[in-house]
SESE-321714 format. One record per residue (C-alpha): z, y, x. Coordinates in steps of 0.05 Angstrom, whole numbers, plus 32768, in hexadecimal, padded with zeros to 4 digits. Example, Ala and Ser with C-alpha at 12.3 -4.5 7.8 and 13.67 -1.06 7.14 Angstrom:
BEGIN
809C7FA680F6
808F7FEB8111
***
This chain:
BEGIN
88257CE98DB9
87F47CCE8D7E
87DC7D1D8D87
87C57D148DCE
87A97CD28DBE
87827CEA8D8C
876D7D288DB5
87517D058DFD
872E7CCF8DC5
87087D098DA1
87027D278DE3
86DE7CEE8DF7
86B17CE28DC1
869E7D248DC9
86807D218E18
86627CE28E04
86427CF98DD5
862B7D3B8DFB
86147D148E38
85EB7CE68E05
85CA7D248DE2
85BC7D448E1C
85997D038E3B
85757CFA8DFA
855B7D458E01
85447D3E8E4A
851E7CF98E31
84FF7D1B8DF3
84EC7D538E24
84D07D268E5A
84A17D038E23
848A7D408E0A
847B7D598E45
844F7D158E55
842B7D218E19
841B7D6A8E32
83D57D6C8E3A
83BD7D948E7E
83797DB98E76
835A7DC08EBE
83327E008ED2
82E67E058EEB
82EE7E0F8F3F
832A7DE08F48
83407DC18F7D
83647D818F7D
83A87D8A8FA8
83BE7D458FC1
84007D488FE6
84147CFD8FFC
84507D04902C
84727CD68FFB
84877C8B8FEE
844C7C728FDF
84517C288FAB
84207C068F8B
84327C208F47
844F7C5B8F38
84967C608F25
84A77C988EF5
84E47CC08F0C
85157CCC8ECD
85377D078EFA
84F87D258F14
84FF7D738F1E
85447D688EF8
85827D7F8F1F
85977D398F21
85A97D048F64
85627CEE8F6C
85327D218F54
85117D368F89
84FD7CF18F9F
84B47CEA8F9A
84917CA78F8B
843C7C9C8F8B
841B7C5C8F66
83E17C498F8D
83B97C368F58
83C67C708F35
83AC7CA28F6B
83717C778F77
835C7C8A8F2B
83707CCC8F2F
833A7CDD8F68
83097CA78F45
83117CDC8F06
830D7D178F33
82CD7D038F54
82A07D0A8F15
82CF7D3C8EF7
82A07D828EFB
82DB7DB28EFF
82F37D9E8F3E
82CD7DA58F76
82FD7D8A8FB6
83377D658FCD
836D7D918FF8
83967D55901A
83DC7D62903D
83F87D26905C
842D7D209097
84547CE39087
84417CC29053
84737C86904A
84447C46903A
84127C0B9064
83D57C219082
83A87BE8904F
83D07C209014
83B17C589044
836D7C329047
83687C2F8FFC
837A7C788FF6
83487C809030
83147C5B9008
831F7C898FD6
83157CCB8FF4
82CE7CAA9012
82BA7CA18FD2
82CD7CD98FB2
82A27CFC8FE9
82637CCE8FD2
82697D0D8FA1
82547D4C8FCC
829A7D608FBE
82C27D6F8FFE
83027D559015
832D7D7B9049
836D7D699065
83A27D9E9082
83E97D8A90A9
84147DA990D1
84257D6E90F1
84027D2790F1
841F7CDD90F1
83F37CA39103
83ED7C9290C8
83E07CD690A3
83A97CE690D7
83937CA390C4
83867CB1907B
83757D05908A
83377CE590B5
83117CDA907A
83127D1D906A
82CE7D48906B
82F67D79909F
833C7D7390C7
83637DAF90D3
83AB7DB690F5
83DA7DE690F8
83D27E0A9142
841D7DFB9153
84157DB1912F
84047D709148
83E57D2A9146
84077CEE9159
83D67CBE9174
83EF7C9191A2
83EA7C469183
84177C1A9153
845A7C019161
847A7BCE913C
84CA7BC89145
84F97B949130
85447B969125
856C7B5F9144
85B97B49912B
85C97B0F915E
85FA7B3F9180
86167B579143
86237B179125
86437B01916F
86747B349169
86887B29911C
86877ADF912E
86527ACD90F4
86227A949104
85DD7A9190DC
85CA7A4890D2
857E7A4790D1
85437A1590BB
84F57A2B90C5
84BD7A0990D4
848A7A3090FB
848B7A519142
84707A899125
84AD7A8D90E1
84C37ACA910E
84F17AE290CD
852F7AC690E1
852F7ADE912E
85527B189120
858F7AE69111
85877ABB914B
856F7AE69184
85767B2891A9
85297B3791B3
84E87B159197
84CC7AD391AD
848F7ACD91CF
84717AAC9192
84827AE8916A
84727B2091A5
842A7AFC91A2
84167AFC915A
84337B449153
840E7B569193
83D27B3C916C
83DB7B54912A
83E97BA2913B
83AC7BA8916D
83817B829135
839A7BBA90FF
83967BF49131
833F7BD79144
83397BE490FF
83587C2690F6
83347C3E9131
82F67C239118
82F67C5190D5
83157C8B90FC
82D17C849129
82A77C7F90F0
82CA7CC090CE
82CD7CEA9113
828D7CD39133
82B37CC19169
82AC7C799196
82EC7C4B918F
82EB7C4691D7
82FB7C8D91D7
832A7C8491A0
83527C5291CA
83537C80920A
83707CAD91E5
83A87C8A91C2
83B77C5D9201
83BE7C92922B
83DD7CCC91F6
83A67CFA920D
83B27D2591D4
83F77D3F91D4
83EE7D8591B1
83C07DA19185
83897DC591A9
83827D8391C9
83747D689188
83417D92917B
83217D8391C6
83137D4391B9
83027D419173
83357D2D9146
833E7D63912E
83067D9A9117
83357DE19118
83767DF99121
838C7E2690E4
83CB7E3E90CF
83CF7E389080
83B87E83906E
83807E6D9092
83737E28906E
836D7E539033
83377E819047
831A7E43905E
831D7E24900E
83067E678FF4
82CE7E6B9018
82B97E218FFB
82CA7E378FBB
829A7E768FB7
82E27EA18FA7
82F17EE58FCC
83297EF39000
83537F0E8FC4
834E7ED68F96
837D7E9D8F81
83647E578F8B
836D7E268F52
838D7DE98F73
83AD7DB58F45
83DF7D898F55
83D97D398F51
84127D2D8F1C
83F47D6B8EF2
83A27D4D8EFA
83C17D0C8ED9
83D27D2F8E9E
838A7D4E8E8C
836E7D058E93
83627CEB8E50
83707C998E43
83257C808E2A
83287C438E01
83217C068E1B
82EA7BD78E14
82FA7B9B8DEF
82F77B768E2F
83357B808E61
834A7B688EA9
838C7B678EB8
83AE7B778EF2
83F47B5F8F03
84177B898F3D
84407B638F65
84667B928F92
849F7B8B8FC7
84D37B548FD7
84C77B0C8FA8
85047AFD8F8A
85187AD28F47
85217AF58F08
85097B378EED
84E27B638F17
84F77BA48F21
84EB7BDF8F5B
84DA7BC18F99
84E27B818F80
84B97B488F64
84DA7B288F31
84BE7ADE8F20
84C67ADA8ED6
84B07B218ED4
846A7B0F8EF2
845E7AC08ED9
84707AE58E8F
84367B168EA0
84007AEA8EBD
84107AB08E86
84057AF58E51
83C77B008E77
83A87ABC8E6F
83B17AB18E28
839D7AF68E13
83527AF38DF8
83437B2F8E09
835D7B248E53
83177B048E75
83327B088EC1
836C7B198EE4
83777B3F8F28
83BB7B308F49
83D37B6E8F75
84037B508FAE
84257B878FD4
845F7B568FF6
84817B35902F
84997B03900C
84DD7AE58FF9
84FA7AAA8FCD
84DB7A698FCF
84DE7A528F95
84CB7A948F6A
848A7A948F90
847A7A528F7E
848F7A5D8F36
84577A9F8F35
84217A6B8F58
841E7A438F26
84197A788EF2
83DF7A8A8F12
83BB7A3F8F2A
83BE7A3A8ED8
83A27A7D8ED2
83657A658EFD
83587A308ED1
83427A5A8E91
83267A9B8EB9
83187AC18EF4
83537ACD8F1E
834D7B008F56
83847B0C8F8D
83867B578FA7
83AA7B5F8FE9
83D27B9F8FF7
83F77BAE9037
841F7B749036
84147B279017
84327B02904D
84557ABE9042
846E7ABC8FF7
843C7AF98FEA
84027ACC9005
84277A8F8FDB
84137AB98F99
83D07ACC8FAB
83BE7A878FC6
83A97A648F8C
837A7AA28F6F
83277A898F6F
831A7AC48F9B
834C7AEF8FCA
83447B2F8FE2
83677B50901D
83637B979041
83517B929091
83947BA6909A
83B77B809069
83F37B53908A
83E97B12906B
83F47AC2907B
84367AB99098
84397A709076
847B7A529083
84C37A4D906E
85037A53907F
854E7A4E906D
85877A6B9082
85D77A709075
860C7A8F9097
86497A7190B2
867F7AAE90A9
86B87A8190B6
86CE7A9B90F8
86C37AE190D8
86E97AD190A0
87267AAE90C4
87297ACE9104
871C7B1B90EB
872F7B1690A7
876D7ADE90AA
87457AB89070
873E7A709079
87217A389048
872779F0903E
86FE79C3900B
870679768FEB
86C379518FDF
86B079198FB3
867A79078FDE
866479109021
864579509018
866379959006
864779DD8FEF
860079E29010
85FD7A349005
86487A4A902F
865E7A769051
86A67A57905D
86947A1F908A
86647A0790BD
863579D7909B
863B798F90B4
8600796A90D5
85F379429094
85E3798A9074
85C479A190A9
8593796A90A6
858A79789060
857A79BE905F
854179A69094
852779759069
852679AA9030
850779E5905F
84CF79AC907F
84C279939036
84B379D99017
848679EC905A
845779A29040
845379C08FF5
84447A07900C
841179EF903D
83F679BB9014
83EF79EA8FD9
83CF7A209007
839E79EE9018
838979E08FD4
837F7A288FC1
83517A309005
832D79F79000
834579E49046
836A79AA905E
83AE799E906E
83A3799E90B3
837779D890B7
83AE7A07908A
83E779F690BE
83B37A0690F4
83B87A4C90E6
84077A4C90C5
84467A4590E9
84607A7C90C6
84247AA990F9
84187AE890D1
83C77B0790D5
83AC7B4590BE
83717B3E908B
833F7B3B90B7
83607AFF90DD
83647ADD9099
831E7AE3908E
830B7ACC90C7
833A7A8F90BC
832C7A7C9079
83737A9D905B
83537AD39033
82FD7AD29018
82F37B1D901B
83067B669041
83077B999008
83397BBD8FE3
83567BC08F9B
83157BDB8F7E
82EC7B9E8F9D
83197B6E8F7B
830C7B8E8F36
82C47B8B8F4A
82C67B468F59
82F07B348F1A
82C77B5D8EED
82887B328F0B
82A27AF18F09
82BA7AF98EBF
82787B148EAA
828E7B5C8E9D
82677B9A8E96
82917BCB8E6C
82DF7BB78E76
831C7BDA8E73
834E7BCC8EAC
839D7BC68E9A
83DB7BCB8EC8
84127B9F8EBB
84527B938EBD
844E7BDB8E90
84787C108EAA
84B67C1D8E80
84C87C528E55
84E17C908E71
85287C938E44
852D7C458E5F
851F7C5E8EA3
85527C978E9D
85877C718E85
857C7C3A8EBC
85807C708EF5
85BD7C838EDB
85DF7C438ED8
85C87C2F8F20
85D87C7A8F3F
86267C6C8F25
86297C2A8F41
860D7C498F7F
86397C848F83
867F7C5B8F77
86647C258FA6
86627C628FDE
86997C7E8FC2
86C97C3C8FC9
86A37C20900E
86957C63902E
867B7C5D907A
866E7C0A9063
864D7C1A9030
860F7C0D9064
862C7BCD9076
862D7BB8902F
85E37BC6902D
85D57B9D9066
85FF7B649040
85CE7B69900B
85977B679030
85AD7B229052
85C17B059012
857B7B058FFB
85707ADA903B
85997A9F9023
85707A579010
852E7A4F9020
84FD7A859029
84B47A9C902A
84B97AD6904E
84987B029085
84BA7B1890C8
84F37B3C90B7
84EE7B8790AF
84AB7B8C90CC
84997BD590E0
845B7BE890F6
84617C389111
***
């Protein structure tokens, strides 16, 4: 017996400690392979392929190209690929961009900046051509900019409008017998319909109506600029879906040839002065990085803190902003010397009340010692505009979904749920006349029902209050344009919300300027974590995952849900729920 004990534990010990080698290996590996330098040959060609999630930092992947749950999943930083074609504009041994985009997975104020980009890249002489077989809004949105268009003969272009489509639960909820209690103030705090109704309101209907055909003026404004083609036309065409195939694309200009890929080729040879026979040098985005040496930084920095995804207490982590993450990073900011201004990146809908507030006053204190810029991404709507409202100057994309200032709460009542599907009942003794205020065993009373009003109306004065301080507006004037409404950028403009349209690069401008900066180095924070960290984090997470399917199996998708309205509880600062604009 004492044999076979001794046996499975020294069996034991030894997979452990094979499955920690090997890890260490692949992480030893993976940083030597960062380190690798990349040396790039005269006649390149830049190959940008963006049908990917695209974030506002990018997120290493520990199991990238590794036969591993999770390695082929691609992730872009923004900020990133808006360097890497910065470098490759005044970099001599590339002379174009070749851009393939379908679907890339992101907003159209990300697509904007990347748009930006490719314009300026083009300031130049270098060329930038685009190739698809098939074409989303959105990727014939960003391929526009392009010097030519070309489409696969077979392929298409979608070009028919924006849609924007909301879930709704009320039925599902009927059926389980869970009621949402809900406080908001605002006609316009559309987040919590999906709770409470089986369509939208008309409040909501209108300010979506309004906020799609504002973002889609603008994209059809810088697709007429690009194609030399009136937005009239531009309209006609999407109203009516006149171009359903793709030599209709071509007939009416969106599109300059039809070429299947052999063809594209020829097409890039011929730029590149090479014959029929020879190989063309592209280079691939993740390779390019690597041959781009770090210069050192001038004495003088501005920092930027990303802010990206849902606003929730804690530490931040992907797709989440965590609140003691970012106030830790903006309170660095302002007492490092060396820091002389600070952009704030917000790329969120929103979320907890109270975190948001926790990160505005990080960065109201910020103001008060140096330049604090706000830089608007595709979303900074409700808590997102909360952190950016206090900054001396904010910045915001035309098509940047911002405002949104109001709040809600809500619980759910799972009583009936609980008792009548389940066979779980409850009961409770009180010292006092009030019980739990966050259940989901009871119906609240009145009493905390009038509480939770109080609490919701209370927090809608401070937010407003405070977002009339930061705008120099009054009370009155703020609540004019809040109600929870959301606007794009150019709305907030024009409403006092935001000071200026630009992108991330205007922000730095105006940052650099304000703090008296010629020569300045510009650092991204919170910093990316190690790889081995990374790696062993994935890990962790994809076991939990797997034995979470494992044990739930076809619920595991209810679970999600669960967790999704969980982060829903107490008061909020949040943007309509699950807002997709297609």
């Amino acid at each position: 017996m004492n044999f076979f004990k001794s046996f499975l534990a020294a069996l034991l010990a030894l997979t452990v400690f094979t499955v920690v080698s090997f890890l260490l290996m692949i992480g030893i590996l993976a940083s030597l392979g960062s380190e690798e330098k990349v040396v790039v040959s005269n006649n390149s060609v830049l190959h940008l392929k963006l049908d990917a999630q695209i974030t506002e930092q990018e997120v290493e992947n520990p199991f990238a190209g590794l036969p591993f749950p999770g390695g082929e999943v691609q992730n872009i930083g923004l900020l990133k690929l808006k360097e890497t074609i910065r470098h490759a504009k005044s970099d001599a041994k590339i002379q174009g961009i070749f851009l393939n985009v379908s679907y890339p997975m992101t907003g159209f104020s990300t697509l904007g900046e990347i748009r930006q980009s490719l314009i300026d890249f083009k300031e130049s002489g270098k060329w930038v051509v685009a190739y698809a077989d098939v074409m989303s809004e959105p990727a014939y949105y960003l391929a526009s900019a392009a010097d030519k268009v070309y489409l696969n003969p077979e392929g298409e272009v979608e070009f028919n409008g924006l849609t924007v489509e909301i879930s709704f639960f009320k039925k599902l909820f009927d059926k389980l017998e869970i009621k949402p209690e809900i406080f908001r103030v605002g006609d316009f705090k559309s987040a919590v319909e999906p709770f409470m109704l089986e369509k939208m309101s008309n409040e909501n209907r209108l300010q979506l109506t309004s906020l799609i055909n504002s973002i889609y003026d603008q994209i059809l404004a810088e697709i007429s600029t690009a194609r030399n083609i009136s937005p009239q036309k531009l309209r006609e065409l999407s109203d009516k879906m006149l171009v359903q195939n793709a030599k209709l694309a071509v007939e009416h200009g969106l599109v300059d040839d039809l070429l299947y890929y052999d063809e594209l080729l020829d097409e890039l040879r011929g730029r590149l002065g090479l014959k029929e026979t020879e190989k063309i040098k592209f280079i691939a985005r993740n390779k390019y990085n690597k041959s781009i040496s770090e210069k050192k930084g001038s004495a003088d920095e501005i920092a930027v803190i990303v802010a990206d995804g849902t606003i929730m207490p804690g530490k931040s982590s992907e797709g989440i902003i965590g609140s003691t993450t970012i106030t830790e990073e903006i309170r660095k900011a302002r007492l490092n010397k060396k820091v002389k201004a600070i952009v704030v990146r917000v790329n969120s809908p929103g979320g907890a009340f109270q975190a948001s507030d926790a990160m505005w006053r990080e960065v109201k204190l910020a103001t008060e010692v140096k330049p604090v810029i706000a830089s608007m991404s595709d979303y900074a709507a409700s808590g997102g505009y909360y952190l950016a409202m206090a900054a001396d100057t904010i910045v915001a994309q035309p098509h940047t979904i911002t405002g949104s200032i109001g709040i809600f709460s809500v619980l759910f009542d799972a009583s009936a749920f609980l008792g009548n599907k389940l066979g779980i009942t409850f009961d409770e003794v009180n010292t006092g006349e009030y019980g739990e205020l966050i259940t989901i065993s009871r119906p609240l009373t009145q009493a905390e029902k009038n509480v939770w009003q109080r609490k919701t109306d209370d927090i809608y004065e401070t937010f407003t209050g405070k977002a009339a301080e930061g705008r120099n507006m009054s009370k009155d004037d703020v609540k004019k344009v809040a109600s929870g409404r959301v606007w794009t950028g150019t709305q907030a403009v024009e409403r006092g919300l935001v000071d200026v349209l630009g992108g991330y690069n205007d922000a730095i401008d105006i940052a650099a300027k304000a703090a008296g900066l010629e020569d300045y180095s510009v650092k991204l924070y919170p910093r990316q974590k190690p790889f081995f960290e990374q790696l062993m984090e994935s890990l962790s997470e994809n076991a939990r995952t797997n034995t979470l399917k494992k044990e739930m199996g076809e619920y595991y998708t209810w679970y999600l849900q669960a967790v999704k309205l969980k982060q829903f509880e107490g008061v909020q600062a949040r943007m309509p729920f699950e807002l997709q604009i297609q």
